[in-house]
FIFI-536120 format. One record per residue (C-alpha): residue number from 1; x, y, z. Coordinates in nm, 3 decimals, padded with zeros to 5 digits, always signed. Layout:
FIFI-536120
NUM, X, Y, Z
...
//
This chain:
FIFI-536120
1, -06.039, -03.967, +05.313
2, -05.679, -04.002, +05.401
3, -05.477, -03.653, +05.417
4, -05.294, -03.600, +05.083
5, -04.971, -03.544, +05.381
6, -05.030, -03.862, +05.506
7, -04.851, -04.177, +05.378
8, -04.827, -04.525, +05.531
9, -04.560, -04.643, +05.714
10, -04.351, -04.906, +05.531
11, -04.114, -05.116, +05.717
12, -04.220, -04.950, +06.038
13, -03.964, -04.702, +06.026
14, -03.834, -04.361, +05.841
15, -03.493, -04.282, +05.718
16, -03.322, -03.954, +05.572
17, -02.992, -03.919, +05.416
18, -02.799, -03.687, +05.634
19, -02.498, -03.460, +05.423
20, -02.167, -03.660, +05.329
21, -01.920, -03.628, +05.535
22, -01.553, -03.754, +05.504
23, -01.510, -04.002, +05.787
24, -01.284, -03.964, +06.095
25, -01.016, -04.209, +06.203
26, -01.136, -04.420, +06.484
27, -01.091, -04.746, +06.674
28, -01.302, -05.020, +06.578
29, -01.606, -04.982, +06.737
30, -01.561, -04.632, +06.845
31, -01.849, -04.433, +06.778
32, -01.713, -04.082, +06.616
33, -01.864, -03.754, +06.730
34, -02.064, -03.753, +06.366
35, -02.194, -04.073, +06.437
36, -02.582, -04.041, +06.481
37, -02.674, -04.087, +06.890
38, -02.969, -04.351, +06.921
39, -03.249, -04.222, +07.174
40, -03.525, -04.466, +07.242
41, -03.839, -04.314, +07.320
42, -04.108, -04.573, +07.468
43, -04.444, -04.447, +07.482
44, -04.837, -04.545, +07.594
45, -05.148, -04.367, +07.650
46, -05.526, -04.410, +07.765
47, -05.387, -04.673, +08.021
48, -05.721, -04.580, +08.210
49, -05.615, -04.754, +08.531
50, -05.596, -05.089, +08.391
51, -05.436, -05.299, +08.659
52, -05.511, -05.595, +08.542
53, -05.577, -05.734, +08.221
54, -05.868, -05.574, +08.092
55, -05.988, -05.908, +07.901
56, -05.942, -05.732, +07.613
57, -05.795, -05.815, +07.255
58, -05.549, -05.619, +07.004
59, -05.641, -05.732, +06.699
60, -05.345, -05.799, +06.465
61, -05.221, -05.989, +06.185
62, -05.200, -06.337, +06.186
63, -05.020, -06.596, +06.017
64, -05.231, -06.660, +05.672
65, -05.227, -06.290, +05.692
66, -05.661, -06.267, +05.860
67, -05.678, -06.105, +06.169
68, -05.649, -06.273, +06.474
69, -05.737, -06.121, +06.902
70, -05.437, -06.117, +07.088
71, -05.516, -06.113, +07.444
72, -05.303, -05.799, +07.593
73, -05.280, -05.578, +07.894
74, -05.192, -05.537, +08.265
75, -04.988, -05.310, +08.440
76, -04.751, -05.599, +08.532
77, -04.731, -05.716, +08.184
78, -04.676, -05.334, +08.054
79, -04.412, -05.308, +08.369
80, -04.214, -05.596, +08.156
81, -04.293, -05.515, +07.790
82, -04.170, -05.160, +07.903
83, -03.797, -05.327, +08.059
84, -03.777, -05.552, +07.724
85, -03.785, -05.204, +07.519
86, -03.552, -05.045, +07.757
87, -03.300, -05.249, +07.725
88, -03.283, -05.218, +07.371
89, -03.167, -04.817, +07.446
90, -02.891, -04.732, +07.610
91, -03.069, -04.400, +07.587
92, -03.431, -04.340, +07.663
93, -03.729, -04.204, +07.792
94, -04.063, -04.349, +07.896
95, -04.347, -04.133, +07.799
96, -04.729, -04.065, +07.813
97, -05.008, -03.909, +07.599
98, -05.281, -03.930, +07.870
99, -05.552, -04.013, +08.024
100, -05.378, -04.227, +08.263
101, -05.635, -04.245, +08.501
102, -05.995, -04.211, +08.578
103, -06.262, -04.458, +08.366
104, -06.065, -04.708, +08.550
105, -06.059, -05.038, +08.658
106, -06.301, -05.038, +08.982
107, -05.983, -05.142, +09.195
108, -05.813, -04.829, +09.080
109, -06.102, -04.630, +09.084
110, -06.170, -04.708, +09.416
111, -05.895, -04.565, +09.539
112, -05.838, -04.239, +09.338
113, -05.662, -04.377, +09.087
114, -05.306, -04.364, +09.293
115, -05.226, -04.740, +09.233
116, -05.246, -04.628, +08.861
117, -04.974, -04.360, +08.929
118, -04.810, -04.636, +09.134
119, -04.758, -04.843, +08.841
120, -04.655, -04.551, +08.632
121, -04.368, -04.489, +08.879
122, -04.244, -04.807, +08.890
123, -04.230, -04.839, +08.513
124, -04.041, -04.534, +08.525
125, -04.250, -04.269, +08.304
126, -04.098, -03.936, +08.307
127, -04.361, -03.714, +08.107
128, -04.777, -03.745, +08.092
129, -04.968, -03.488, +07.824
130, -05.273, -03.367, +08.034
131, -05.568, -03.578, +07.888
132, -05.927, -03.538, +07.966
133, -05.959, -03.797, +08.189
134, -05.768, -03.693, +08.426
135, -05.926, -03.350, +08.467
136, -06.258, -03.585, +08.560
137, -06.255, -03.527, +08.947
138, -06.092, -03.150, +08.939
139, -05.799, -03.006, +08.870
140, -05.710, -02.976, +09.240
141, -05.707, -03.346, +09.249
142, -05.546, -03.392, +08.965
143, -05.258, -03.153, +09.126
144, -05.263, -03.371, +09.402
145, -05.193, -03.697, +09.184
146, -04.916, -03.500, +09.092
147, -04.800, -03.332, +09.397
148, -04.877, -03.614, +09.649
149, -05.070, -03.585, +09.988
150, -05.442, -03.704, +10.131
151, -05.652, -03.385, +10.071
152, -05.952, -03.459, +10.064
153, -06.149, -03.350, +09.696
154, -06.365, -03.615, +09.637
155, -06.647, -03.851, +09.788
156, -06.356, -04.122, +09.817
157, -06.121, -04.133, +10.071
158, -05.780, -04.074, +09.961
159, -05.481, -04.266, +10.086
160, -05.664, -04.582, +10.205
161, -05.390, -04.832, +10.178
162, -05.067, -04.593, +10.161
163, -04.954, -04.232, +10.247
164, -04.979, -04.103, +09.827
165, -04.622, -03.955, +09.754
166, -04.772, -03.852, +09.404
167, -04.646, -03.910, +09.027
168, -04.242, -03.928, +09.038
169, -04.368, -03.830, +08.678
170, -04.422, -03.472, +08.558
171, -04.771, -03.374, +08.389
172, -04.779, -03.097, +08.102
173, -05.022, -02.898, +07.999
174, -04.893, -02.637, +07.738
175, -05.251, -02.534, +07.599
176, -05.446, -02.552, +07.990
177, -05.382, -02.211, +08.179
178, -05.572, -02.107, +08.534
179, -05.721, -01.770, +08.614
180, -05.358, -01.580, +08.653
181, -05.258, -01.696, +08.269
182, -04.979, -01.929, +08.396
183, -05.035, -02.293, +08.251
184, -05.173, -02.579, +08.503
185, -04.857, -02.803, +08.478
186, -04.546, -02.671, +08.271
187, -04.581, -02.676, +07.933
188, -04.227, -02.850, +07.820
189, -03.976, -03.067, +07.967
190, -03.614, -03.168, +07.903
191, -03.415, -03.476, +07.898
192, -03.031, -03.464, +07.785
193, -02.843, -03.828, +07.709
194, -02.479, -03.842, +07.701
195, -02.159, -03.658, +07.763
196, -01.931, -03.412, +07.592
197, -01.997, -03.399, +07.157
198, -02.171, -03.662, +07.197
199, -02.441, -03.474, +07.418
200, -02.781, -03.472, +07.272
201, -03.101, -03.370, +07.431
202, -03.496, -03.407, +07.359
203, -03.738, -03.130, +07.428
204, -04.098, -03.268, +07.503
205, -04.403, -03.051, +07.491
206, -04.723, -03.195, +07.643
207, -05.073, -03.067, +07.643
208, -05.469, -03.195, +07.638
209, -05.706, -03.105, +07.350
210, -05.898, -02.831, +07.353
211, -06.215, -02.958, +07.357
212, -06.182, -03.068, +07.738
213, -06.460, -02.834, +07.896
214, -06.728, -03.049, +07.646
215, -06.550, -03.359, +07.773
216, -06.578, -03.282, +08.165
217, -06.809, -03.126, +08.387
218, -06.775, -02.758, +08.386
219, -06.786, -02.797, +08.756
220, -06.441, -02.964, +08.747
221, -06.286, -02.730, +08.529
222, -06.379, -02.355, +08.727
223, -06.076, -02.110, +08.664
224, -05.922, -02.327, +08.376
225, -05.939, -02.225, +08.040
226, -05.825, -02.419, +07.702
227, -05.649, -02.288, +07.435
228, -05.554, -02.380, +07.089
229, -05.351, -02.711, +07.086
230, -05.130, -02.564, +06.731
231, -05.104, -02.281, +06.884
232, -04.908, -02.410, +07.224
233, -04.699, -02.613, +07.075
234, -04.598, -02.354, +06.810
235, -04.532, -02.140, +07.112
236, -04.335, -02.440, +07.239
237, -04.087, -02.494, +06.927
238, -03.877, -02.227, +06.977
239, -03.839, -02.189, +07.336
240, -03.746, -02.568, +07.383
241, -03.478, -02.453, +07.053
242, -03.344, -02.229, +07.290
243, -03.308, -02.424, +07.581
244, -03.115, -02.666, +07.345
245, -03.365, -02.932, +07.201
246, -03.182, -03.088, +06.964
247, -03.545, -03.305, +06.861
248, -03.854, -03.188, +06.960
249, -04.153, -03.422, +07.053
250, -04.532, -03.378, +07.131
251, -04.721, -03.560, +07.351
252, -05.100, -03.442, +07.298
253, -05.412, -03.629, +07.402
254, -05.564, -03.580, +07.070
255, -05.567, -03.879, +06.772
256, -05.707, -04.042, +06.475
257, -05.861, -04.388, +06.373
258, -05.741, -04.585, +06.058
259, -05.951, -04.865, +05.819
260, -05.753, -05.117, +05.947
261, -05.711, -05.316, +06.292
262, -05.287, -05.355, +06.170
263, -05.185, -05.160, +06.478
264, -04.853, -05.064, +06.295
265, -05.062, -04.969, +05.991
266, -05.230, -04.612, +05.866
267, -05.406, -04.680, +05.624
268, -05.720, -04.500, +05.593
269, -05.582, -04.273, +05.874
270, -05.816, -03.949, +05.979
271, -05.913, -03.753, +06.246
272, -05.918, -03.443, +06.463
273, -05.564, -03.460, +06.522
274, -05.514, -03.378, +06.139
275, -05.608, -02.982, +06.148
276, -05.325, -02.964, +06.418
277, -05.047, -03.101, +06.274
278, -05.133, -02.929, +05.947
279, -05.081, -02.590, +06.111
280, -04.784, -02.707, +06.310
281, -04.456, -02.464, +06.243
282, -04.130, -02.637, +06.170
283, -03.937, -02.834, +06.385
284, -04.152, -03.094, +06.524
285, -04.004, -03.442, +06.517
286, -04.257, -03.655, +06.662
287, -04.606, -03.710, +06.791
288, -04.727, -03.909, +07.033
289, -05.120, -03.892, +07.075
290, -05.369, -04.072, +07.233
291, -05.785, -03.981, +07.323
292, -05.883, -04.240, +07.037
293, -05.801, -04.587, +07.182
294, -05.713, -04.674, +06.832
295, -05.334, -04.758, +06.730
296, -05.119, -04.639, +06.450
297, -04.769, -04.575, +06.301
298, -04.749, -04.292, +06.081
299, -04.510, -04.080, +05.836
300, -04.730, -03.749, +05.873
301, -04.669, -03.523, +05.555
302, -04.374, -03.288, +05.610
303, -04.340, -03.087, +05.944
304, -04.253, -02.731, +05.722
305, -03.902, -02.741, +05.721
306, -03.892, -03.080, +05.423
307, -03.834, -03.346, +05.755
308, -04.172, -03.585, +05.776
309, -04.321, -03.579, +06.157
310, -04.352, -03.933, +06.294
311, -04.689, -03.975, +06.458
312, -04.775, -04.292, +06.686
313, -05.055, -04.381, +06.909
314, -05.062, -04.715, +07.114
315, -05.424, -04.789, +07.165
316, -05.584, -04.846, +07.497
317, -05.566, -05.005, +07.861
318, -05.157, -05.050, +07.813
319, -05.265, -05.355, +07.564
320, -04.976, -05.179, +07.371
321, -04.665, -05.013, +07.407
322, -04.453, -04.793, +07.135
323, -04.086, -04.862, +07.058
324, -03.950, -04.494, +06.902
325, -03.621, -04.463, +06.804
326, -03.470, -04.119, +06.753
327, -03.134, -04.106, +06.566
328, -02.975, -03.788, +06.603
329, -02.646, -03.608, +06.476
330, -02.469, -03.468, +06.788
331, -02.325, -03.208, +06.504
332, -02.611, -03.092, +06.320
333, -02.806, -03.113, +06.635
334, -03.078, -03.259, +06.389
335, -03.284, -03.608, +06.379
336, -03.155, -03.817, +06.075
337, -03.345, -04.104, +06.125
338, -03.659, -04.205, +06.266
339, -03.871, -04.546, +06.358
340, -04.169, -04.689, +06.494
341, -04.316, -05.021, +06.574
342, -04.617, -05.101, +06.818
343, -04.543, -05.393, +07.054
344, -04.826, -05.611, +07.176
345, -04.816, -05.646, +07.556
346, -04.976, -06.005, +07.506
347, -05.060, -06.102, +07.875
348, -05.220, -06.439, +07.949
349, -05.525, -06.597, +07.750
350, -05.935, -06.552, +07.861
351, -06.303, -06.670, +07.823
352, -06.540, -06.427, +07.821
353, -06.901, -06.436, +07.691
354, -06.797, -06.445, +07.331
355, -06.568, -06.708, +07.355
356, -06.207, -06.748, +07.449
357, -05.909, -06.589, +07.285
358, -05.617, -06.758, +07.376
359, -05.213, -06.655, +07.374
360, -05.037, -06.690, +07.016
361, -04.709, -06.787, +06.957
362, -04.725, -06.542, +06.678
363, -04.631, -06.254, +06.931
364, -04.401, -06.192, +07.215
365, -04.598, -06.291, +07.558
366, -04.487, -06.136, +07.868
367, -04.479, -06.237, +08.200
368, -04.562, -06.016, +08.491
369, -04.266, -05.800, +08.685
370, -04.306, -05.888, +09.009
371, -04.282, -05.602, +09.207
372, -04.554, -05.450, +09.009
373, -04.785, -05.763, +09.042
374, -04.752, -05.755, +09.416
375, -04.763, -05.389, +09.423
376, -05.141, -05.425, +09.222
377, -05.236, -05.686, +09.440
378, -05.305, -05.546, +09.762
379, -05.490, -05.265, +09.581
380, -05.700, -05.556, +09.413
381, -05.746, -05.730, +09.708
382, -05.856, -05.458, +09.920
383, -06.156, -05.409, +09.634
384, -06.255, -05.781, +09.599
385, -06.540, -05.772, +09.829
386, -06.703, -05.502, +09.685
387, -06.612, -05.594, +09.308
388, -06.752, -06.019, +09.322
389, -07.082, -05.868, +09.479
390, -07.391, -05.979, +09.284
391, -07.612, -05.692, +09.180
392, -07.882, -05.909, +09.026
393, -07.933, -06.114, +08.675
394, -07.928, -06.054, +08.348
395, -08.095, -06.251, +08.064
396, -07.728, -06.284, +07.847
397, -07.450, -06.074, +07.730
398, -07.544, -05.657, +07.712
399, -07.346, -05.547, +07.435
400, -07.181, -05.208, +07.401
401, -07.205, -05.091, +07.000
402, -06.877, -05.012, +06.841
403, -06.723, -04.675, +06.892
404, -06.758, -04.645, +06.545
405, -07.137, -04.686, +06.511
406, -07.204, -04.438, +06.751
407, -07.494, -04.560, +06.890
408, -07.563, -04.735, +07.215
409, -07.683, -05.076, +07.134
410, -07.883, -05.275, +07.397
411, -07.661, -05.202, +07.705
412, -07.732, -04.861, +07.568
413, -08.059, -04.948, +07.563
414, -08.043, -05.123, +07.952
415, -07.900, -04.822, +08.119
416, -08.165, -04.550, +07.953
417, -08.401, -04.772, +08.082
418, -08.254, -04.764, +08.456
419, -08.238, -04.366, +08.448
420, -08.612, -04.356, +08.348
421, -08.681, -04.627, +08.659
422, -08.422, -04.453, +08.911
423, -08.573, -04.084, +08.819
424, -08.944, -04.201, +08.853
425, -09.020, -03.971, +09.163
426, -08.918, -03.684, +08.995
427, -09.169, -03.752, +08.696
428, -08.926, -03.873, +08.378
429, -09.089, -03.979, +08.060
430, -08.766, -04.021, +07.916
431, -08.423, -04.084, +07.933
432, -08.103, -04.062, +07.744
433, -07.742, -04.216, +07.758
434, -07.491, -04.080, +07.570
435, -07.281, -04.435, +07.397
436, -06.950, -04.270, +07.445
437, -06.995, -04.280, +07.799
438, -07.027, -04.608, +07.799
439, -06.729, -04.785, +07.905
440, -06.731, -05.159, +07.871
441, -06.981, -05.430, +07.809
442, -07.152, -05.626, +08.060
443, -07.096, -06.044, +08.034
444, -07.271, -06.205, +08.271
445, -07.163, -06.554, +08.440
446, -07.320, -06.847, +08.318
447, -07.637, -06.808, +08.550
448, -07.686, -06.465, +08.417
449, -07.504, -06.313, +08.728
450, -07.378, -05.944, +08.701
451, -07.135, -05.817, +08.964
452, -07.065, -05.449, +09.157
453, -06.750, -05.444, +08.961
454, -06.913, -05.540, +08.578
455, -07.178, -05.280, +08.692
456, -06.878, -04.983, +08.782
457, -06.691, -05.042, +08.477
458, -06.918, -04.994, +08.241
459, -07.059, -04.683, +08.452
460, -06.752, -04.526, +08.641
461, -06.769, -04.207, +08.629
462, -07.045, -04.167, +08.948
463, -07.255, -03.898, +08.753
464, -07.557, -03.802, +08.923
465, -07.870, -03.835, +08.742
466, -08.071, -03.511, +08.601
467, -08.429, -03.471, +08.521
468, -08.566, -03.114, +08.341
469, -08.828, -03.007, +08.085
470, -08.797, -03.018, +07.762
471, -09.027, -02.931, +07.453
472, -09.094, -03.175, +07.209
473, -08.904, -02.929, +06.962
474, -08.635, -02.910, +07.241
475, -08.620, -03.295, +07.256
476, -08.535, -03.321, +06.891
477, -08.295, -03.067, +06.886
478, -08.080, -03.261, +07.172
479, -08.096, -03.549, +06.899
480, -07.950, -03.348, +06.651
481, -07.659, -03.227, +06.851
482, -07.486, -03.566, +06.848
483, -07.551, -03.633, +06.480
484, -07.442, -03.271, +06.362
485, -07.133, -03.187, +06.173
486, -06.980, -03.033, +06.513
487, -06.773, -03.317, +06.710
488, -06.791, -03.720, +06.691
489, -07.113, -03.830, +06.630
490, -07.290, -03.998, +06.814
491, -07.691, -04.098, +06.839
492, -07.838, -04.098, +07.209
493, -07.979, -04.404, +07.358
494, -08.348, -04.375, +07.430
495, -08.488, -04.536, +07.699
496, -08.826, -04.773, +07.635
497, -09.127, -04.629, +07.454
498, -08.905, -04.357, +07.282
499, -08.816, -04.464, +06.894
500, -08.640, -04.190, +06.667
501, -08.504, -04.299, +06.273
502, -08.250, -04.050, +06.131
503, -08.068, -04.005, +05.796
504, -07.708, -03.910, +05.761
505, -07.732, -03.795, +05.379
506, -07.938, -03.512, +05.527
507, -07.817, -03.195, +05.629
508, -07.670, -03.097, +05.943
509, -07.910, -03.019, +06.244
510, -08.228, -03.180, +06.032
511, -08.111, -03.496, +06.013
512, -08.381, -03.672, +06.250
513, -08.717, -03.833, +06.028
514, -08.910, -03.941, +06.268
515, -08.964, -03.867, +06.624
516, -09.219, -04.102, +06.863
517, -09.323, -04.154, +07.242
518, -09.521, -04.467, +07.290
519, -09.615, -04.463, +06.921
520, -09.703, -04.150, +06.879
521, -09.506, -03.830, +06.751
522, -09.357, -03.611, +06.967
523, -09.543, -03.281, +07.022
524, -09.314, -02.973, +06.937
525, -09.505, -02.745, +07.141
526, -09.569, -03.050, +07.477
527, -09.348, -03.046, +07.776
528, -09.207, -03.374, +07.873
529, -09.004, -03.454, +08.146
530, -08.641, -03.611, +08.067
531, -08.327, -03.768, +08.240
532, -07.987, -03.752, +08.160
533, -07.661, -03.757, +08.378
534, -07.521, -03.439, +08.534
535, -07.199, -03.444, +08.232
536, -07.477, -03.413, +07.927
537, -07.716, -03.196, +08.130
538, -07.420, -02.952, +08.180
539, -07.359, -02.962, +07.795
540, -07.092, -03.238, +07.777
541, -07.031, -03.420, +07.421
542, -07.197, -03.114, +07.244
543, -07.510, -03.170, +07.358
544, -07.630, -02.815, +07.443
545, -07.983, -02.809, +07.400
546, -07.993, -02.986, +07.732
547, -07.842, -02.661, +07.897
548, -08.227, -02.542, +07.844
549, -08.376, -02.778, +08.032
550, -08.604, -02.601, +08.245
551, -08.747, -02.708, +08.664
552, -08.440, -02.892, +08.690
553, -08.423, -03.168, +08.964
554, -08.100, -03.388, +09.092
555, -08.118, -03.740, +09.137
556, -07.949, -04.047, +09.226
557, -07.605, -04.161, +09.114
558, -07.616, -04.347, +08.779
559, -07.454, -04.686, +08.851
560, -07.699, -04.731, +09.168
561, -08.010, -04.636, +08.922
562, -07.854, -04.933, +08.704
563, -07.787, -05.171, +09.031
564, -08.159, -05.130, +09.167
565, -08.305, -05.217, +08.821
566, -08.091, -05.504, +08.786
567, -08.216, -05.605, +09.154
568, -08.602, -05.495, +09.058
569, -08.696, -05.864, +08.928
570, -08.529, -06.198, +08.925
571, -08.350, -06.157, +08.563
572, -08.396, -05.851, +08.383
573, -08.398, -05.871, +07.995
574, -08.144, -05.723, +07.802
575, -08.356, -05.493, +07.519
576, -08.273, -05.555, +07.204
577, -08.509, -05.368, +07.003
578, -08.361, -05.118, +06.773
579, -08.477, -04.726, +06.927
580, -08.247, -04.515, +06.699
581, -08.274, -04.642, +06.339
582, -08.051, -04.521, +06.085
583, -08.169, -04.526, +05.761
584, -07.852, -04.470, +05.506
585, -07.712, -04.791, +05.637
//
């Protein structure tokens, strides 16, 4: 149900009547010191290291008013799309909700994600919110993305191609403090635009959501604690006040989802960024959030003192970019007026395994900034060996479900099956995959060939695989912890021989009917041996029933488990039975 605060955005933009005020003599075309100062704010998140066009679609309005895919994306299309919004401000600011990198393109990935803070310096981003992403291979390296250098904190080498200078950007992290009660990265940041009365300047508050340490490996997150996201940027308000904000603006790596695919719609709009801005103290001007890959332009209620808070979010994979303007009077030191439109970063036309979506004339397509495209290439060129090699065959397309089902579908389905092959010597009976770690799907060439680089993107994040013992009542409890009322939802995908049917309209934590291994039902009391990757075994997503796995035993690293059973047999056949029935659907 949509917030009774919330109210779609008509016209894309928001306008208040300031006080009357006799006018001052001027020249024609001299702005007076009363006359509202235009700031253009241009903002992305979840740009996950997408050098190049991700193949992807934003799906938008077309012209008999159905949807239609727009093919979008690319850091050198985003580099452009970014200058055309520019130039519209003679004042402005490039910002960033998060998760910049990691769950990257394998050419990124590869190397540590510094091409993807490349990019971000060229396009000339100034502020990054902390998302939880980025906290994904420690916090030390994530200082040193910031910081610069080739320390060494990972199993990849860093600086392979280029001595890393680190983000010309600066990362904040109001709500993320370290042992010593200091935050990781400063919490707020400040940005003034013109001169004398006709100075304004924007304060900028920037922090991750809360929920990080069941997003991350608690291994990456030792000495960090995370606090409550309302809370910081309450905290926030008045110091940035003080410092001379004349608008304040929050960047947070927390979102919604709306009905509708309109990505300047939002209608329909909830989500967990709702609680937060409900409790949020006056003052706030604007939101920019991110963590949902879902786009929207919002008027969100009223922010306590009568003024409505403009909230945005520009999807995923830089496939969109926001174009914020700010209108504020250099007298009241208030913002007067506020807009918001969602630009489609429509990069060139593709065929994939569902067909081809080409460009539109309907939208605005860019062409790649140069400087940016060469920049990308010798990153992507250094990775093409390793990305174009075969891994094996695959009998057709293996689907990823929507994010909105929850479940894992039959590439779900695939890479269970792989952790129950690749954790054979250490006596699995079954095996789980969480959907939400699932990244992308998998479309095989026309001879059914799957690559390295199809394999890593869809598996990036190198988890190691865990086996432990579980009790049959044990086993159903780890169900229920992704289909309770705690979190996103989400039903685990079961590798082969493992079927389980749940029910929605039941209550929380009893919501699973029926429970089988190899036809029979599981026995509450019977041990069984089960995999899962290091990030649920540790608790991630919710899932903390797997935290009492007993006999615990360390494997191999996910994506090889799902390259050797690829390799295992000529083709391997997608499965497409159905292992986690819903039945109030």
């Amino acid at each position: 149900m949509t917030s009774p605060r919330l109210r779609a955005l008509p016209l894309l933009a928001l306008a208040f009547t300031a006080a009357c005020a006799a006018p001052q003599a001027s020249r024609p075309g001299t702005p007076t010191a009363a006359a509202p100062v235009e700031v253009g704010i241009i903002a992305i998140n979840d740009f996950h290291g997408a050098l190049e066009p991700p193949k992807a679609a934003v799906e938008a309005p077309g012209a008999d008013g159905k949807t239609i895919p727009v093919p979008a994306g690319g850091g050198a299309w985003l580099a452009s799309a970014v200058d055309s919004i520019r130039a519209k401000h003679q004042n402005n600011v490039v910002v960033a909700a998060g998760d910049l990198t990691s769950a990257s393109q394998l050419a990124s990935s590869l190397h540590l994600d510094e091409p993807a803070v490349g990019v971000m310096n060229r396009i000339g981003l100034e502020f990054n919110a902390v998302g939880n992403h980025e906290f994904d291979r420690g916090w030390k390296e994530l200082q040193r993305l910031q910081n610069g250098g080739c320390e060494k904190n990972t199993r990849l080498e860093p600086c392979q191609l280029e001595q890393f200078k680190g983000a010309s950007y600066k990362y904040l992290s109001a709500g993320t403090f370290k042992a010593d009660g200091t935050t990781l990265f400063p919490a707020t940041g400040l940005k003034t635009f013109g001169e004398g009365a006709r100075q304004v300047t924007v304060g900028f508050v920037g922090l991750s959501l809360k929920t990080v340490p069941t997003l991350v490996s608690p291994d990456q997150l030792k000495g960090l604690t995370f606090g409550d996201e309302a809370d910081a940027i309450n905290r926030a308000i008045p110091k940035l006040k003080a410092e001379g904000a004349d608008a304040v603006v929050v960047l947070i790596h927390q979102g919604g989802k709306t009905t509708v695919s309109n990505p300047n719609s939002c209608e329909g709009f909830a989500g967990d960024i709702q609680p937060i801005l409900d409790r949020l103290n006056p003052g706030v001007d604007l939101v920019v959030s991110g963590h949902t890959h879902w786009q929207y332009v919002c008027q969100y209620g009223q922010s306590g003192d009568g003024t409505p808070i403009l909230l945005t979010s520009a999807g995923v994979y830089g496939k969109l970019v926001t174009d914020i303007t700010l209108s504020i009077d250099p007298t009241t030191h208030k913002v007067v007026a506020k807009k918001a439109q969602n630009v489609i970063v429509q990069s060139p036309g593709y065929t994939s395994g569902r067909g081809d979506v080409p460009n539109t004339p309907l939208y605005p397509q860019f062409q790649p900034r140069a400087d940016v495209a060469e920049y990308i290439a010798g990153y992507v060129k250094d990775a093409a060996g390793l990305i174009a090699r075969p891994v094996g065959k695959l009998s057709g397309p293996a689907a990823k479900a929507s994010s909105e089902s929850g479940s894992g579908g039959p590439l779900g389905n695939l890479i269970a099956d792989s952790q129950l092959a690749g954790a054979k010597a250490a006596g699995s009976q079954i095996a789980f995959t969480n959907p939400f770690g699932i990244r992308a799907p998998i479309d095989p060439a026309a001879d059914g060939t799957v690559t390295f680089g199809q394999v890593y993107a869809t598996q990036p994040f190198n988890n190691e695989l865990v086996t432990m013992t579980l009790t049959g009542a044990q086993v159903r409890a780890v169900i229920e912890d992704g289909l309770d009322d705690t979190g996103d939802k989400q039903a685990l995908a079961p590798s082969a021989g493992l079927k389980f049917s749940y029910d929605m309209r039941r209550p929380s934590g009893s919501r699973v009917v029926s429970l089988t291994l190899n036809g029979k039902p599981l026995d509450p009391t019977a041990k069984y041996r089960v995999t899962v990757v290091n990030f649920l075994a540790e608790g991630g997503d919710g899932f903390a029933t797997f935290k009492q796995g007993t006999d615990v035993v360390r494997g191999m690293v996910d994506n090889e488990a799902f390259q050797d059973w690829l390799a295992a047999v000529p083709v391997r056949e997608v499965p497409q039975e159905e292992r986690a029935v819903r039945l109030d659907k």
